[in-house]
N, C-alpha and C positions, 0 to 999 in steps of 0.2 A: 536591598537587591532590586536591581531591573532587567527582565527580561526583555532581548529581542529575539523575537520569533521571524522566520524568513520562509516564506511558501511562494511555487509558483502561482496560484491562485486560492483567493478566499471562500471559496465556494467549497461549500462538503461535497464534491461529486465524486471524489476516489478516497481509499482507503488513508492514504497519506495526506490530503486535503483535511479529511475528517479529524482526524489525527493530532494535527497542527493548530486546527481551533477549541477542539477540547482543551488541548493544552491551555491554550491564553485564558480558555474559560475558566480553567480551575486556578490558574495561577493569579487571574484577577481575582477572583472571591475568595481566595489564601492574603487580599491586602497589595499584593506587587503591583508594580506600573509596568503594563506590557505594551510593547508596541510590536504593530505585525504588520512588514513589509512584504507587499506581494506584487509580484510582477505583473499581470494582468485578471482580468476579472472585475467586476465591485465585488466585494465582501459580502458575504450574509450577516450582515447588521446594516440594513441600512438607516435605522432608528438610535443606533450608539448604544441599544440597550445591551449591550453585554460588558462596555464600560473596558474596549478594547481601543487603544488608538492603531488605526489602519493608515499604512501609505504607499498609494497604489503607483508603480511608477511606470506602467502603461509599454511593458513590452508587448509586444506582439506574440503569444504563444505557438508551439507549432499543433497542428494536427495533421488528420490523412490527407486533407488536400491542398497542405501546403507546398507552392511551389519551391523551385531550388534557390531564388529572390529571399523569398518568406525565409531559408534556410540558414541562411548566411546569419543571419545575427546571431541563431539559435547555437553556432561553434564557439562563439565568444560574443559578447551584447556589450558592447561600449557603452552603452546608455545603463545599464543593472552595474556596470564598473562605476560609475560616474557616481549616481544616484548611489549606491552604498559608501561609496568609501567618502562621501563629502557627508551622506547621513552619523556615520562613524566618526569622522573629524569635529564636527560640529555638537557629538551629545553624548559620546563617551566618556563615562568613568569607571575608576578602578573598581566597581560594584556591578557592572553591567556585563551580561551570560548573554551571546547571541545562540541559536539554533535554529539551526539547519534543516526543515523539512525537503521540500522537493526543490528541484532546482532544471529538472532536463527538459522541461516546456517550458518555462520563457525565461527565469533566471539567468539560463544556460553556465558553462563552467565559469565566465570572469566571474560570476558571486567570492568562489574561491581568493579569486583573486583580492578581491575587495575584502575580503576577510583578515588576507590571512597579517596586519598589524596586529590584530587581536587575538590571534590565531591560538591562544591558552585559555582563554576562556571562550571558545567557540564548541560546539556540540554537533553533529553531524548523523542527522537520525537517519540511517540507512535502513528505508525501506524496501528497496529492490537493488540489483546490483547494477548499476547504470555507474559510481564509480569507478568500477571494473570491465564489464562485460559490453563489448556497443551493442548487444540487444537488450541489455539490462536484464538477464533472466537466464543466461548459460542454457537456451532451449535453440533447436534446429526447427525455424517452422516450415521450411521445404521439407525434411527426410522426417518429419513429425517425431523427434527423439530428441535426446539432452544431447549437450553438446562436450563431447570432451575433451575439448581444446584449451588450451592455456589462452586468453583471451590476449591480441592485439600480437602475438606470434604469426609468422610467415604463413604457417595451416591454419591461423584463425582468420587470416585475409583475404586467405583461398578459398572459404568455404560460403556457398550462397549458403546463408544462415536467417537471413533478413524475411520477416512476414511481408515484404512488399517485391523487391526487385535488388540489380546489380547496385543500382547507383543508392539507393537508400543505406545499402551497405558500407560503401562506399562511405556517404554523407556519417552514419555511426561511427565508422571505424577512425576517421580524422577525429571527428571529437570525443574518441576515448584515449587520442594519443595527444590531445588540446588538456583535456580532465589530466590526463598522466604529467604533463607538461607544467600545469597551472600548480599542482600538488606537488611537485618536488621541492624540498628543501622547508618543508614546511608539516607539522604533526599536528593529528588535529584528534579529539576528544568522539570517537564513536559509537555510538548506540545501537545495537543492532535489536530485529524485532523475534528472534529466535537463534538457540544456542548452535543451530547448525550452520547459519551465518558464516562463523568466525574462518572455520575452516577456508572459505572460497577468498574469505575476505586476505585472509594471514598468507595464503600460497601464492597471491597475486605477487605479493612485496610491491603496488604501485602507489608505497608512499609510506612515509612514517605515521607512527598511530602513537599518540599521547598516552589514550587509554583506550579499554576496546570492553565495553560494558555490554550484557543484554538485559533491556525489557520489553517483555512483550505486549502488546497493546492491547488496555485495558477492554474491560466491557461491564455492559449491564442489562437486565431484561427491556425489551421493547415492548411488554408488555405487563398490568396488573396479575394476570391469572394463566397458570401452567398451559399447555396448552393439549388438548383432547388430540393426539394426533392417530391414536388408531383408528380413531373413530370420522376420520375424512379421508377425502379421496385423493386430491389432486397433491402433483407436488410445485416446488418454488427454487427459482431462481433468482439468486439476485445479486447484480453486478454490471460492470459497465460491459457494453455490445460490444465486442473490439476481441481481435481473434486468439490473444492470449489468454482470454477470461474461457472463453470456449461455451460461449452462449449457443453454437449451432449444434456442440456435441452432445448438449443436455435437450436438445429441440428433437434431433435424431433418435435419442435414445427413446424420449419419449414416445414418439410417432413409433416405432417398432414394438416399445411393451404397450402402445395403446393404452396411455394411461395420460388423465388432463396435466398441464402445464402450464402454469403460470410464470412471465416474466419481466422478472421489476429490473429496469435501466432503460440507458441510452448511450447509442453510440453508431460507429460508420457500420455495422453491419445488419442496424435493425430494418431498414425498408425493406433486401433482401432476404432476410429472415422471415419477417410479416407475409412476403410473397412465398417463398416456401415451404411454409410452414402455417397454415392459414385457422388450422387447429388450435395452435398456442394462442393464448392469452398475452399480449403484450399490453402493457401497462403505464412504460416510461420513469423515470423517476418518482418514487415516493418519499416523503419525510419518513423518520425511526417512526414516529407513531402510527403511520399508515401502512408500514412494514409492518411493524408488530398486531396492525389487526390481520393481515396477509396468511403472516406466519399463522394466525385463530385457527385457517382453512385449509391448513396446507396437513402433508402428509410427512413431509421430511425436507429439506432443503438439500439441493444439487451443486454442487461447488465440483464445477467439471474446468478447472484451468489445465489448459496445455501445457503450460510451463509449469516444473517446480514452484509452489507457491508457498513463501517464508511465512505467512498467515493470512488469516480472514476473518474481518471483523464480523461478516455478515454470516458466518460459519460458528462462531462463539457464540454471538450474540442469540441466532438460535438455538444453542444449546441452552444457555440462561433462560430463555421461555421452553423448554422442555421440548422444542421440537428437532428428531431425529435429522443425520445429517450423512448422506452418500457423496463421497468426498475422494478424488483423484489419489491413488496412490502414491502418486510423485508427491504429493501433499506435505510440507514438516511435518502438519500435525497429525499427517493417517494414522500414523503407527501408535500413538496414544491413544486417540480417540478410538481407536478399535479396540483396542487393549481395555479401555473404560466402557463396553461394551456400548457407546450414546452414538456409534456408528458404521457403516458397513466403507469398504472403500474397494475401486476397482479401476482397470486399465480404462479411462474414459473415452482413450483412440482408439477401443476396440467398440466399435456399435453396438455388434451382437453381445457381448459380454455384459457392458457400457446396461442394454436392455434388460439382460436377465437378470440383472439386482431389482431392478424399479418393478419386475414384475413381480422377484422375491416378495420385495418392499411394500405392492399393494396388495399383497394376498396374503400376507400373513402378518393378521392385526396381534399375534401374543408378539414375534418378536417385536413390533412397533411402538408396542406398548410396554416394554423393557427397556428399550432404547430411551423411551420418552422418559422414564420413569430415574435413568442413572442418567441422563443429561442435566442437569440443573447441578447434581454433583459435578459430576465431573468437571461444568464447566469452569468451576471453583478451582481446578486443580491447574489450569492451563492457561488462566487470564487472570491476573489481576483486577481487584474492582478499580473505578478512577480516582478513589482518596488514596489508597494503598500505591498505586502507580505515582501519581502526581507527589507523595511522601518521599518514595525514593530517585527520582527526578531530583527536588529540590537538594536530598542529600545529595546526590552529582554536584549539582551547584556550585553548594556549600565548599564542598573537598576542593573545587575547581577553584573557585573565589580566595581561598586559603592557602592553596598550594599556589596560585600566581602571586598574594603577597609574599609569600616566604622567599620566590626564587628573587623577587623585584629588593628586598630589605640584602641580600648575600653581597659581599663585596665582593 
């Protein structure tokens, strides 16, 4: 068996970047020949030591200051068409599993395109809804609420929904009818990262589904030794700066319970964040083991995302070091993690509310110390570790690899 792997870029800087290289990592030291095409970036191997082949085919990704120039490729990339489907002509065999991590920064939808000759043993690991949704996330970041619009409908085009302006809207909304476009007449193999997924996925109807599987993504401590958390002060963020993750609402809360705050990323909101917020501890990008000392000091971790968020690696993986975790109610996982007692969760767009946990939170070291104490369980019950994940993965494979020779032998 040979895997291809396909990411916007090879850099672990988001949850689905991260994601994507675990994978090739575990599936190359399982023996397979992985190759991981990514659209722009260099990789984090620049030494080959993970025994990865990388081919980087130099789109141009988008970001916040990309102009409407820079945009244009981003609806369809003739260049990610071109470069896939000659890489597919030129090194496919009946043993080779493509999948599908990100693709809405530089792949953009021809990847689909390029796919879909293979399109039976293709995998398509849906980690946010950007298939579906043109903000990828079913959130209103104007009227700060979910959206409950059937997305790419007449009232979903009417609605300034967009965390930027009209025309960004705009710019979404064509390539979620380019995405609708590119998928028709074609089924593909999906993965989703949580079981409430399927619902949003299954009422779209914007395309056939081969199979429609959940796992959700794995984790493991970033650190050797539990972590002491009633016995510190401050608490931890950690995520990319960008207004969906809701780095300002965990900034705000803090600054009202008066209580320290540290925060791990990078993104278009951190200079003005730095300036309003001059109290907080910015930090920037850490590797897992400079998080996992972070986490040593921290009190609890703050996962304040505006939007519904289908998971967080950096919310698990806290829990696997024992440190407690205050976590948006929209959250998939509130409603468990509160129920396993390893978390408190709350309206995050309410400030005052948003406050009066974190003050709950530093004044009252027994609950703290309860939390701390069922998190390391619990987090056993709602993450897979990465052998157990990457186990049943390969069984996907397998059934996939199987079921395309059985339909290829049928007269």
């Amino acid at each position: 068996m040979r895997v291809v792997i396909l990411s916007d870029v090879g850099s672990a800087r988001g949850g689905a970047e991260r994601i994507a290289l675990l994978m090739a990592t575990l599936l190359v030291k399982r023996g397979l020949t992985v190759d991981f095409i990514v659209g722009d970036i260099t990789p984090d191997d620049p030494d080959g030591a993970l025994g990865i082949r990388f081919h980087v085919i130099g789109a141009e990704p988008i970001h916040p200051a990309s102009t409407m120039k820079a945009l244009l490729p981003a609806l369809y990339n003739f260049r990610v068409l071109k470069f896939v489907s000659k890489f597919i002509s030129e090194t496919d065999t009946p043993w080779t599993v493509y999948h599908l991590h990100s693709w809405s920064k530089a792949l953009s939808p021809s990847v689909f395109s390029a796919l879909a000759p293979v399109q039976s043993r293709v995998f398509v690991h849906i980690h946010d809804f950007f298939v579906t949704c043109p903000n990828g996330n079913y959130f209103n970041f104007q009227s700060n609420a979910n959206c409950g619009q059937r997305a790419l409908t007449l009232n979903c085009m009417r609605t300034a929904c967009s965390k930027r302006n009209s025309l960004d809207k705009a710019w979404r909304t064509i390539r979620g009818f380019v995405v609708r476009h590119v998928q028709r007449g074609h089924a593909w193999r999906l993965m989703l990262i949580h079981e409430r997924m399927r619902f949003a996925i299954e009422a779209e109807k914007a395309g056939a589904i081969r199979s429609l599987q959940t796992h959700r993504n794995p984790s493991e401590p970033l650190r050797s030794e539990p972590v002491d958390a009633a016995g510190q002060n401050g608490f931890i963020f950690v995520g990319r700066l960008s207004l969906e993750k809701g780095p300002d609402l965990a900034c705000e809360a803090a600054r009202l319970a008066g209580v320290e705050l540290t925060v791990v990323g990078e993104g278009e909101m951190r200079a003005a964040l730095e300036r309003r917020y001059p109290q907080v501890r910015f930090v920037g990008w850490k590797s897992r083991s400079e998080i996992g000392e972070l986490f040593g000091s921290a009190r609890a971790l703050l996962m304040s995302s505006r939007a519904p968020k289908p998971h967080s690696l950096a919310c698990v993986e806290a829990l696997r070091c024992g440190l407690p975790v205050i976590i948006a109610e929209s959250a998939y996982l509130a409603p468990e993690l509160v129920a396993l007692g390893c978390a408190l969760s709350t309206n995050v767009l309410d400030h005052e509310r948003f406050a009066s946990v974190l003050v709950r939170a530093g004044h009252d070291d027994s609950l703290v110390a309860q939390m701390s104490q069922r998190a390391i369980t619990a987090s056993r019950y709602i993450a897979p570790t990465p052998e157990e994940w990457i186990d049943r993965i390969l069984n996907e494979y397998a059934d996939a690899l199987l079921s395309d020779v059985a339909d290829t032998r049928q007269p």
